[in-house]
N, C-alpha and C positions, 0 to 999 in steps of 0.2 A: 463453619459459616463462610469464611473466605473462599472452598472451592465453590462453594453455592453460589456465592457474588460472581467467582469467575466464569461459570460454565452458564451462569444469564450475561455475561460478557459475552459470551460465544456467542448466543443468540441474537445479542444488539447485534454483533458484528456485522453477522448475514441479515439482520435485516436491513442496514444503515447500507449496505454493498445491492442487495437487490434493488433498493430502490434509486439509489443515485451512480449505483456501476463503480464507485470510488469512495473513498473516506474511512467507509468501513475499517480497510483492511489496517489505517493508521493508529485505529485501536486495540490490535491484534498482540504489540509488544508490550504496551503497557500491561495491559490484561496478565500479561503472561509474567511479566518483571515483579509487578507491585501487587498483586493480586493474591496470584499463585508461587510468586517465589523464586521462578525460575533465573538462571543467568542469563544475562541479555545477547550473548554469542549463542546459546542453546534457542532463547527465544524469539533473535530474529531467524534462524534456518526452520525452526518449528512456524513461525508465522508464513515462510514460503508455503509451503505445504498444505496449512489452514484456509491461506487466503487463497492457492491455486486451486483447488478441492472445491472449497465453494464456491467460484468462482466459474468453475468448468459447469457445475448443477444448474448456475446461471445461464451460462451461452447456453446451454440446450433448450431453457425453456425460452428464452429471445430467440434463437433458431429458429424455432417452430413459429414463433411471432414474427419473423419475416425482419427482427430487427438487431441484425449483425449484415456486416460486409464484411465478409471474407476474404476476399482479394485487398482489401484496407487492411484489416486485421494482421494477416502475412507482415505486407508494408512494412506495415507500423512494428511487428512485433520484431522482424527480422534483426534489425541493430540493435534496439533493445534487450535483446533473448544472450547476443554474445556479449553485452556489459553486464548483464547478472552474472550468468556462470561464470565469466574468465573472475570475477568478482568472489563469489562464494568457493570458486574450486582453489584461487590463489593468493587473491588479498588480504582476504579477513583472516586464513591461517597464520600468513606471515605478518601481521601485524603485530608490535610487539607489547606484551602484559603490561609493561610499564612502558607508555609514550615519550614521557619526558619532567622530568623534576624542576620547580620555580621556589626556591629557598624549602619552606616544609611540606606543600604543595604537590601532588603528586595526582598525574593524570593519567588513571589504567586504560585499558582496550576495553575494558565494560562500562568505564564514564564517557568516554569520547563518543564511544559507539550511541549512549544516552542522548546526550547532549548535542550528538548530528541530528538523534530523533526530533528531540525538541524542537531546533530550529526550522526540521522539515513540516514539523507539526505547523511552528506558528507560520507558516509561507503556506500550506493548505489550507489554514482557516484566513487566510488575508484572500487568498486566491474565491475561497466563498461566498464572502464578506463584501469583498470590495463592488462597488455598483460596477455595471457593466458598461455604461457611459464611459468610462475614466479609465477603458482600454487605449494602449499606446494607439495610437495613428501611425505606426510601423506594419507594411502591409506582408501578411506572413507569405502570402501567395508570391512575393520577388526573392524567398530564399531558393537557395540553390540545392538541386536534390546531395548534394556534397553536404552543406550545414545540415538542411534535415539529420541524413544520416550520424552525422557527430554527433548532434544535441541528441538525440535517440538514443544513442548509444554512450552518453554520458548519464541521460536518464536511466539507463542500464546499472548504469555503475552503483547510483544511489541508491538505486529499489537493492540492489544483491548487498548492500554496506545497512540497509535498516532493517531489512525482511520486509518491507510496504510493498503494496501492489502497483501503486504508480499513477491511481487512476484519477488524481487531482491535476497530473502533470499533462494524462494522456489526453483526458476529455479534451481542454481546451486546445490541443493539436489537432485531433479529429476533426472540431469544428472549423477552426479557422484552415487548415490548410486542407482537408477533405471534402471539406464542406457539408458533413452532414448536419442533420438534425440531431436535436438534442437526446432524442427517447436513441434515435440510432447508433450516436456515438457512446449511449449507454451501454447496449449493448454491445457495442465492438470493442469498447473498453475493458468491458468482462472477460472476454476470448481471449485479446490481447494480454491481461493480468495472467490469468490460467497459463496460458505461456510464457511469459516470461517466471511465474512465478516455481510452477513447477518444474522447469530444464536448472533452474536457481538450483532450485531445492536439491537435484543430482551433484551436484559439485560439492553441498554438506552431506548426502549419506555417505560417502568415502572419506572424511574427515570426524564425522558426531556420529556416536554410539545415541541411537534415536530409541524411547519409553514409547513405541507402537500402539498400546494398549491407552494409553494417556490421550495421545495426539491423535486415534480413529474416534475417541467417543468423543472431545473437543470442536474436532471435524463436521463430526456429523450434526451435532446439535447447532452449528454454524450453515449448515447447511437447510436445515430446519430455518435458521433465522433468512436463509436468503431467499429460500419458495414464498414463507412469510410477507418478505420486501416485498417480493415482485407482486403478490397479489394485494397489496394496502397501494402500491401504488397507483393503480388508477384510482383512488380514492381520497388520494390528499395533496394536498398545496404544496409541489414540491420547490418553490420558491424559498414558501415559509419554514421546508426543514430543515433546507442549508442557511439558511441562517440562522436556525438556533442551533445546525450539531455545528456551524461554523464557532459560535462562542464559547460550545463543548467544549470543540478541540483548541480555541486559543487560550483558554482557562488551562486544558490539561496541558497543554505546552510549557505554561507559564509554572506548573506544579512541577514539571520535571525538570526543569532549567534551576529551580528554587533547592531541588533534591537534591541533583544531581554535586552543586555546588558548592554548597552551606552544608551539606550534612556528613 
């Protein structure tokens, strides 16, 4: 019963990612942790892979829709692409089992790693959530191509430390300093995840003995959910769906901060 819950996971996934280019992939660990079982150092490098996979099926069919920029995409991906790997190939190994002890207390490299989720979780469903009105008056267009590339490439860091594709963080970049459009920074968002997520994912196969057979049919039926996306979304309120998978995901935030710490 529980793989059946998780592999209709897979499907929400790709669907929640086809149609909003991001969010999806932030349900990829849970899925994987609480679902099916697996450890969360196994489940974020197997999330790189699920969410660049389906993600790639994505830009192709936005490709053909005329709605990727590819020269953005580059940009954007390039600082980001070397904070995942030097991330996955060197940080997440050398982190160590036990972080550090507070009287009984005892905080391993799979709670911490959790409980970054968490907070990244509840910061994407704020990022949903919050009206668009009640954006700073700080104009992104005076940062300098130097801060870009840092903040990109610490966006790096966090996508290669959860397994997420990033794509809460990346849209509202695309928009404000790119200036696209919304359908368009969807899709270049998608490109953008697909690489970052997949050059991630090379820095865990020389570190994790990978279950192939598990992670192709996970894959694919993710993949299934993101053709899905893309063709419901010319047909629904996509206003109305980030705010309710916005409350999804501050509920499931709020379940893994609850687990993670009390149990």
């Amino acid at each position: 019963m529980l793989e059946i819950l998780g592999f209709f996971g897979a499907f929400l996934i790709g669907i929640v990612l086809g149609i909003t280019g991001g969010g999806g992939s932030i349900l990829t660990v849970p899925v994987l942790v609480y679902i099916l079982n697996l450890n969360p150092i196994i489940a974020t490098a197997y999330s790189l892979f699920i969410v660049g996979t389906t993600s790639a099926f994505g830009s192709i069919q936005n490709f053909r829709k005329k709605l990727i920029a590819p020269k953005t995409a580059i940009q954007f991906a390039f600082p980001s692409v070397i904070g995942v790997y030097l991330t996955r190939k060197f940080i997440v190994p050398k982190i160590p089992d036990t972080i550090f002890y507070f009287g009984s207390f005892q905080l391993s490299k799979e709670t911490f790693l959790m409980l970054l989720f968490a907070i990244v979780m509840f910061m994407a469903a704020y990022s949903m959530l919050k009206d668009k009105k009640e954006t700073t008056a700080i104009e992104e267009k005076n940062k300098s191509k130097i801060a870009v590339f840092v903040e990109l490439f610490f966006v790096g860091i966090l996508i290669g430390l959860i397994g997420a594709g990033g794509g809460f963080l990346i849209i509202p970049a695309l928009i404000k300093l790119a200036k696209l459009p919304m359908k368009k920074a969807i899709g270049t968002s998608l490109l953008i995840i697909t690489i970052n997520s997949l050059i991630g994912f090379l820095g865990d196969v020389q570190n994790t003995t990978m279950d192939w057979s598990f992670l192709l049919f996970f894959t694919t039926i993710a993949v299934v959910g993101i053709f899905t996306g893309l063709y419901i979304q010319k047909y629904i309120n996509e206003k109305l769906l980030k705010k309710i998978f916005g409350i999804f995901v501050l509920v499931m935030s709020l379940i893994i901060l609850y687990k993670e710490i009390f149990s």
